[in-house]
C-alpha positions as a printed Julia matrix, in Angstrom:
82×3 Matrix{Float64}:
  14.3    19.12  -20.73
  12.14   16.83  -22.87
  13.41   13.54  -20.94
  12.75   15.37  -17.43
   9.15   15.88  -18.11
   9.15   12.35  -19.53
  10.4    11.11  -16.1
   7.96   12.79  -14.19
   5.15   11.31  -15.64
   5.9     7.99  -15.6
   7.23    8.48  -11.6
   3.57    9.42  -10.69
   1.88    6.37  -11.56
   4.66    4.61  -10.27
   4.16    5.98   -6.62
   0.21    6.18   -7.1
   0.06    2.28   -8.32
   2.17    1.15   -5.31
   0.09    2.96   -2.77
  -3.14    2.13   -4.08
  -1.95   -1.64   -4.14
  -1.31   -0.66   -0.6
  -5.11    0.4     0.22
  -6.08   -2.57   -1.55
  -4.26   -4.81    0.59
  -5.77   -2.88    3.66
  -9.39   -2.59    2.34
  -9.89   -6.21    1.34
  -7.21   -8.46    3.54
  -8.24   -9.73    6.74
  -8.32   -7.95   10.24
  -6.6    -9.06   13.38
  -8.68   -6.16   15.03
 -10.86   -3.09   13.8
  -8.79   -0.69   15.7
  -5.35   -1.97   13.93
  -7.41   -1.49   10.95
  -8.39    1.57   11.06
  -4.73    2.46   11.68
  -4.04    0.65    8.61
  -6.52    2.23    6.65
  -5.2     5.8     7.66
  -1.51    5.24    6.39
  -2.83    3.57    3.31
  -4.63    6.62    2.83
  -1.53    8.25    3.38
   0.24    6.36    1.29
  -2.25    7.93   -1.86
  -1.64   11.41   -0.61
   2.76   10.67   -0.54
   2.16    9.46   -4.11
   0.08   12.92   -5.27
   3.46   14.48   -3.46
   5.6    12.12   -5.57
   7.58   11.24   -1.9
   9.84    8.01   -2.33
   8.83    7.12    1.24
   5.59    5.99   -0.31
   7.65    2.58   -1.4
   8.64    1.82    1.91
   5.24    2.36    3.71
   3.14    0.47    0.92
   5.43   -2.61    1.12
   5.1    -3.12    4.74
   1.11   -2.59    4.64
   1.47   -5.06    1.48
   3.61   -7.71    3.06
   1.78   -7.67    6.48
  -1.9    -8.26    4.73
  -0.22  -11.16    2.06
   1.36  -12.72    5.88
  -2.74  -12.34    7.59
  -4.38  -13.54    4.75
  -1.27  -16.62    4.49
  -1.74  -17.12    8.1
  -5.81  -16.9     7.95
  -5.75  -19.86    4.9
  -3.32  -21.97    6.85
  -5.4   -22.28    9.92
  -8.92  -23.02    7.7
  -6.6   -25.76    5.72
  -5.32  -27.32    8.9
């Protein structure tokens, strides 16, 4: 019983670092538009509240918000370099 508590407090920081990575991405990366992000910042959001819930989908949705804001900010430094 000891190891189950254990798990569940290290699995809570693991969903609530991965989301707010997530909102971090959003809240400083670059914006195509201010209506995509505004959508952006709403599942990031989301994101925080799956983590308080401890829901696994909270991975899934943080990596894409991650990966698309690494690919705008990629894309944004490759046209100011070229």
């Amino acid at each position: 019983m000891a190891k189950r508590k254990t798990k569940t407090k290290v699995e809570q920081p693991r969903h609530f670092k991965v989301a707010s990575e997530a909102l971090r991405a959003v809240l400083s990366g670059y914006r195509q538009s201010e209506a995509t992000w505004m959508d952006d910042v709403e599942r990031a959001n989301e994101c925080i509240r799956m983590s308080f819930e401890k829901n696994d989908d909270v991975f899934e949705e943080s990596e894409i918000l991650i990966n698309k804001y690494e690919f705008l900010n990629k894309k944004r430094s490759g046209k100011q370099d070229g």
